[in-house]
C-alpha angles and dihedrals in degrees: 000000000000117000095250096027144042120191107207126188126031133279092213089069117087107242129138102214131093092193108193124188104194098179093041105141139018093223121128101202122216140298077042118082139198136210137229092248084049090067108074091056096046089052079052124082076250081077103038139318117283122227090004092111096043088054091044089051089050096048090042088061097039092056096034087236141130127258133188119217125181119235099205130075110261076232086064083051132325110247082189096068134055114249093249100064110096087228077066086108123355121226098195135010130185079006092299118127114217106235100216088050092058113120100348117193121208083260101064095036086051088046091052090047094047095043100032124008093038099050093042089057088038094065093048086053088056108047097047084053085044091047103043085054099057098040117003095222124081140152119209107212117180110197124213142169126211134194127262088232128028111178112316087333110101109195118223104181118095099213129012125212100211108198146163100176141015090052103173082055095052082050094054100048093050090056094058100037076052084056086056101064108265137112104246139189137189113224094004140155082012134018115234083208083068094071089253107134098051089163112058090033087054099048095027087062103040091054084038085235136159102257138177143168123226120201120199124196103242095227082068091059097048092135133020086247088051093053087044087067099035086051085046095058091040083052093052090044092048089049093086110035082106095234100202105041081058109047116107120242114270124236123263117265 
């Protein structure tokens, strides 16, 4: 396992999915260091997403597929944003300053793209090219999880399909994840057309792949056994979108 990045599952099984978890983790990995006032916003959704990696392992085994999770907080450096947005790597969040983002010079912020954020998005590289070669078909799926209550805003829907593009698919899927029991929105809590799922545009487009993004509302994923459940009825509701009839046309070589 990389220091930014761990690649679970194998590529000789025969399943379609790439299946990627951004915001996997809340470490801060050496020589970084957090303090004890930096806690409270890494165990936060502030830090990474809970629950989000739980649900990703168990959809990697269930579709005998690979998945790609990061092994640094998004609050080290976001791998859901490009590292140009100023939200790349926060410096401050609910008026505390984080301690290990104070005064950052182009070294260290090269050194955090080159040891944490460019390997993560590496592996993903590799394993779509991997993948579509062995077997021509892949969906890119990024999973998130998202607070009940963000602010004043109290969410009501249970998962959210995040999507800028393949929009009859999104549609789909969030019909049958509704047949499985849950309250479901497309675009909700957050809007793909507002440049919110960098990763899986970014790596959806260049492999010319179907890809998607699925937010979970973190009071569904309270325990590993919770987000097992939650992973099984996601797996029954992706078994007929009907992956390669969807998929776009790649580019020629």
């Amino acid at each position: 396992m990389d220091e930014g990045v761990e690649v679970y599952g194998e590529l000789r099984h025969d399943g379609l999915m790439v299946v990627t978890c951004e915001h996997a983790t809340r470490r801060v990995p050496p020589p970084l260091v957090a303090t004890a006032a930096d806690e409270r916003l890494l165990d936060a959704h502030w830090g990474w997403d809970p629950g989000a990696e739980w649900v990703a392992r168990r959809l990697v085994d269930l579709t005998a597929s690979v998945g790609i999770f990061s092994r640094f907080s998004r609050l080290v450096c976001d791998p859901n944003r490009d590292p140009s947005d100023p939200t790349w790597i926060l410096t401050q969040a609910e008026g505390h300053c984080l301690s290990f983002n104070q005064e950052l010079d182009e070294g260290e912020r090269e050194r955090r793209r080159s040891t944490y954020h460019d390997p993560y998005h590496q592996r993903i590289d590799e394993m779509l090219s991997a993948r579509l070669r062995l077997s021509g078909d892949v969906l890119l799926l990024s999973v998130h999880s998202f607070t009940p209550v963000l602010g004043d805003e109290v969410r009501s829907m249970e998962l959210g399909v995040i999507f800028d593009a393949h929009e009859a698919v999104a549609a789909r899927f969030a019909k049958r994840l509704k047949a499985e029991g849950f309250v479901v929105a497309l675009n909700e809590p957050y809007s793909g057309y507002k440049n919110v799922m960098y990763s899986a545009n970014r790596h959806g487009n260049e492999h010319r792949v179907l890809y998607l993004e699925l937010e979970i509302r973190q009071d569904l994923l309270g325990s590993e056994e919770a987000a097992k459940a939650v992973a099984e009825s996601v797996y029954r509701a992706l078994k007929g979108l009907g992956v390669r009839k969807q998929r776009r046309a790649r580019r020629a070589i």
